[in-house]
N, C-alpha and C positions, 0 to 999 in steps of 0.2 A: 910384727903383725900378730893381732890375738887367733889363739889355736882353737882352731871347732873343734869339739865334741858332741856327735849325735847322740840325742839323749831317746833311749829306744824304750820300746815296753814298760810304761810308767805313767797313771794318773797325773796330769798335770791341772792344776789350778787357774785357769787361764787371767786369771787376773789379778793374780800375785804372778804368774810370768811377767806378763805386762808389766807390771810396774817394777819388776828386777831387769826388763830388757831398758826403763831410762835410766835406773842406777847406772846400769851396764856404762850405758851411751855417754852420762855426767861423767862417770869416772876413766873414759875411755878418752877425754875431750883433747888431754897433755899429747895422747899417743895416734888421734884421729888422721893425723895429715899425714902418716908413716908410710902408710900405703899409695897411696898417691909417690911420692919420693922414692918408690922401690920399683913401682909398676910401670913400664913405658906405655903399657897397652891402655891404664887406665888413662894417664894423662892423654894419648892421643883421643881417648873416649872424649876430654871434653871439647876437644872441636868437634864434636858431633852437633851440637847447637848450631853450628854456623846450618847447618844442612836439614834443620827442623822448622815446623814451624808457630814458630815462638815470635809475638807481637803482642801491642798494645799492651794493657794491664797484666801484670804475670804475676799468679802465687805458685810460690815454691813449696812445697810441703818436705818436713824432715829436712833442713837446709843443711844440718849439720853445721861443720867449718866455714862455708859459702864457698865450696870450692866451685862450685856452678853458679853460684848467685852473681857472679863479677859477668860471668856470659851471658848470663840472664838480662843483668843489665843493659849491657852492649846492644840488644836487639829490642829491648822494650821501653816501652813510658813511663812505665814503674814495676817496682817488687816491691813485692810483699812476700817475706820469707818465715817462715812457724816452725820453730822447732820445741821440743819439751826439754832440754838442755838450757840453762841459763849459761855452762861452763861453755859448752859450744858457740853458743852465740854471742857468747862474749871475743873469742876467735874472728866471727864471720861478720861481727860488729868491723875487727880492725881491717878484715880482709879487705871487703867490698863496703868501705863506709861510702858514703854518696848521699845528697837530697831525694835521691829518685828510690830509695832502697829503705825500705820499712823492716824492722825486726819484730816479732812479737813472737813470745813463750805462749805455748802451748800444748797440751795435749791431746794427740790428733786424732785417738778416740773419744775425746770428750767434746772438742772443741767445735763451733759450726763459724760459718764464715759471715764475718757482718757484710758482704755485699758479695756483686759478682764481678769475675775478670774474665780476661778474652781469652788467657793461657792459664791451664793447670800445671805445673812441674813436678816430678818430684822422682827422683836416682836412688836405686837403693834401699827405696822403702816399699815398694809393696811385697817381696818378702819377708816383711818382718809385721805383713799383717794378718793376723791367724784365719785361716778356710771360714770359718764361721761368723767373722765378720767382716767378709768379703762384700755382701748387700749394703749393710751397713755404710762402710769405706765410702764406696763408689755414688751411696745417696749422699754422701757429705759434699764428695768427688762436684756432684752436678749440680748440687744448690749452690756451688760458689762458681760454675761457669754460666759466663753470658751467653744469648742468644748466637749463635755460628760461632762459639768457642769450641777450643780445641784441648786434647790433654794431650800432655806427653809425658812420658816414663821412658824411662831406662833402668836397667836391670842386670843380674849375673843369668846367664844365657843357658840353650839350651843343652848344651855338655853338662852341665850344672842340674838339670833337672833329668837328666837321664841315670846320671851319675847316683841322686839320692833323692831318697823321697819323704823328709821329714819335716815334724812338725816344728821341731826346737833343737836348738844346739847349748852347748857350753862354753863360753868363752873368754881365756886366761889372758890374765892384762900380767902387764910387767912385773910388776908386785907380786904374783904368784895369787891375786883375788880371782874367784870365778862366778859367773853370773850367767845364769840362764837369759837366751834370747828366743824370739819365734826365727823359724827359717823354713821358708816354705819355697819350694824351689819352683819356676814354669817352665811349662815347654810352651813353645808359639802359639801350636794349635789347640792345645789344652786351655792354654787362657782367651784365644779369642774365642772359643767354645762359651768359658764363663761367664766371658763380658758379653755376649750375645744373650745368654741370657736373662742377664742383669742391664739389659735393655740398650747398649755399647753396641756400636758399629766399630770393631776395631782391625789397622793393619798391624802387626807385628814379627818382626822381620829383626832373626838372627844378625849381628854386627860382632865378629871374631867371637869372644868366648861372651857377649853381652845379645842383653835382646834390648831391641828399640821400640816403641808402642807409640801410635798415635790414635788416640780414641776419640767419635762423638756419641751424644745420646744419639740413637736411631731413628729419632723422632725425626730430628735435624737434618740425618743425611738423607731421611726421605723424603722432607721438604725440598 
């Protein structure tokens, strides 16, 4: 498992971060599934889909491996899964291959979505998406959901956000390489605070040391 290092008191360049946190991800791709194979809590994490509500069209954002994308399928009419790893997705290609199961590279701050789906997904990635483009995100977030679509995330929980409160960590792969990542850690209330502002009606509700989110625009749930 690679070892964090909170990177404290330092000028960070957020976008050479950025792009050293998909070096990271590309060269992490051999050692990705490691965690999952150690962790019983995370694997019970992914029956958590059975109990979401995940239908019709579904984009997965950051798919990584596709260790979600095979659950993803099971409940939906299609995926469409983006990650900026080609090494990854090359993994998440053999995992969850299917007709119903789209891959496409991309970069999930550059990239906007060519239409819309009924489910947003995406595990593990809104940590690693910096405070500042948080507005950002979340506009990308709701041009690619349909009318009474739904997001859902999951996330490392709020132990984890009481525990630290940083922008970026360091982290060492096998080889003894190191690469800076974002890690920005939530508590429940603190982010349905932010997505309320950023115009999100959201629930978000601790699951053992994981938070689970289900968000719409507020426009939606005030229809």
């Amino acid at each position: 498992m690679a070892e964090p290092v909170t990177v404290e008191g330092m000028a960070i360049d957020e976008d050479a971060l950025l792009a050293e946190q998909i070096a990271y991800y590309r060269a992490r791709a051999p050692e990705y599934d490691r965690v999952y194979a150690e962790r019983a809590d995370l694997r019970e994490l992914l029956t958590a889909v059975d109990d979401l509500p995940i239908a019709g069209d579904v984009l997965e954002l950051a798919c990584g491996t596709g260790q979600w994308t095979g659950a993803l399928a099971a409940r939906a009419r299609s995926v469409t899964a983006v990650d900026a790893s080609p090494e990854v997705l090359g993994i998440a290609r053999a995992r969850a291959a299917s007709p119903d199961v789209r891959f496409d590279q991309a970069d999930l701050f550059r990239w906007r979505p060519p239409r819309r789906y009924d489910t947003v997904f995406f595990a593990f990635w809104l940590s690693h998406v910096p405070p500042s483009r948080m507005g950002d995100f979340w506009d990308t977030v709701a041009a690619a959901l349909a009318p009474h679509g739904k997001v859902v995330f999951i996330d490392e929980g709020p132990a984890a956000a009481a525990r630290e409160d940083v922008a970026a960590e360091v982290r060492r792969l096998d080889d003894g390489s190191r690469y800076r990542i974002v890690k920005v850690f939530h508590d429940p209330g603190q982010l349905t605070g932010t997505l309320a502002a950023l115009g999100w009606s959201a629930d978000i509700r601790p699951r053992g040391e994981f938070l689970v989110g289900i968000a719409e625009p507020r426009s939606a749930t005030a229809g």
